[in-house]
N, C-alpha and C positions, 0 to 999 in steps of 0.2 A: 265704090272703090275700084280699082285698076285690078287687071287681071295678070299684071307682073307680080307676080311675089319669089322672093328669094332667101334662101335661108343663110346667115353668117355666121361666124364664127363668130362675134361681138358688133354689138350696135354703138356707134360712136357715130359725133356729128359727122364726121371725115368719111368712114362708111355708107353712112346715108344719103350725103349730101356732096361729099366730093369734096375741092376746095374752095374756100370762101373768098371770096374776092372781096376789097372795099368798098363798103356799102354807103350810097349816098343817102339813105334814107333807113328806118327802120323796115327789117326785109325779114317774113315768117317762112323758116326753113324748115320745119319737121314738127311733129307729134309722135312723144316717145310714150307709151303707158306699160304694166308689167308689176307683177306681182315679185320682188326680190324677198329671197330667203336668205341670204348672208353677204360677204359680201369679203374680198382678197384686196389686199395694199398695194397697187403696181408700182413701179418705179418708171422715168422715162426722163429725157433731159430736159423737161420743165416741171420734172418735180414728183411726188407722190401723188397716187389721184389712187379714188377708191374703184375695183371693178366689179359691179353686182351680178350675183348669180340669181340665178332662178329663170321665167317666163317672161320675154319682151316681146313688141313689134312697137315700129317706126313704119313713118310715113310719110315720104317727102314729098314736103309740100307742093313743090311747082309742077313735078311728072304724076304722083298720085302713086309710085312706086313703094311697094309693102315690103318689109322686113321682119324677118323673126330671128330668134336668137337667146339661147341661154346665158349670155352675159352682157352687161351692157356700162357704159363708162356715160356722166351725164358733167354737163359743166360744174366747176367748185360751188357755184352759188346754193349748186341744191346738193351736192353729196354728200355737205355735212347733216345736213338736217335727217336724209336718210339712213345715215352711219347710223346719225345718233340714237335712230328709231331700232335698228334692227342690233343694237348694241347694251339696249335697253332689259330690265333684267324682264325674264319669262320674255323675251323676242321670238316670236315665231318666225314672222312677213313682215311686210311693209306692201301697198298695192298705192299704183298712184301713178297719175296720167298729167305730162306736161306739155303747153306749146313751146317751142323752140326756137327764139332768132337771132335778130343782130342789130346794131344800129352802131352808126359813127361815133370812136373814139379816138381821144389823142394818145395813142399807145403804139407801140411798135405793132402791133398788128393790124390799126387803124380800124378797128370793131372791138365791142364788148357785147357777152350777150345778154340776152332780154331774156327771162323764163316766167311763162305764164300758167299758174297751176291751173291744170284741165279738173282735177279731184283731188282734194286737197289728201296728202300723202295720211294715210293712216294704217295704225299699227294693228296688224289681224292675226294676231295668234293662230294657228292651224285649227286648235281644239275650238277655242270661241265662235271661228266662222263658219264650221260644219255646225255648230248647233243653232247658229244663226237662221243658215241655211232650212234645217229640218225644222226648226217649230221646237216646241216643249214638248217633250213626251208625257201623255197622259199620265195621270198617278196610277197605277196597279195594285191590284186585289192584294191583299195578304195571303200568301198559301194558305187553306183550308185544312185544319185538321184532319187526321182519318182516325 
């Protein structure tokens, strides 16, 4: 990986990548991954879009330029699904790594984008995945009388 790294205030396509121009062809712009722990309603003049907190880094694709960042905004295609994960009852996290692009549409933007799950998003409670992490703990003796 590159030895740019730089830290944001939020990771967003626009952040990452700059602005998009119209693409004549299907074009991979970034890899977002990041363990989200909740996640805030923004408002903006195209609408509502969810912004997640927690641990991210992005990586754009064409300079090899590293990002981190405790919040990160990801296209509608996948926010819901993560909403709906970290919305879900006993929600810890969500952890989960996406590629990033674009390819030609007929829309005022003249692109829609492409999202390709790197890992497919799953739900990690805090408590389940430290015990994951450690193994089972042996059974233990019963105190011995005195």
């Amino acid at each position: 990986m590159s030895q740019n790294k730089a830290l944001l205030s939020r990771i967003t396509i626009k952040t990452v990548v700059g602005e998009i121009p119209k693409p004549t062809k299907e074009t991979f712009l970034m890899r977002v991954y990041g363990q989200a722990n909740d996640f805030k309603v923004a408002t903006s003049q195209y609408g509502d879009s969810l912004g997640f907190l927690g641990v991210f880094k992005a990586i754009n694709a064409a300079t090899g330029e590293e990002f981190t960042a405790g919040k990160c905004f990801l296209p509608k295609i996948v926010e819901n699904q993560l909403g709906g994960i970290l919305s879900g009852e006993n929600a810890g996290s969500v952890e989960f790594a996406f590629d990033i692009g674009v390819k030609p549409a007929n829309n005022a933007f003249g692109y829609e984008y492409v999202v390709r799950p790197v890992l497919a998003p799953v739900e990690a409670p805090v408590i389940t995945a430290l015990e994951e992490k450690m193994g089972k703990l042996p059974a233990l003796e019963a105190p011995k009388k005195k």
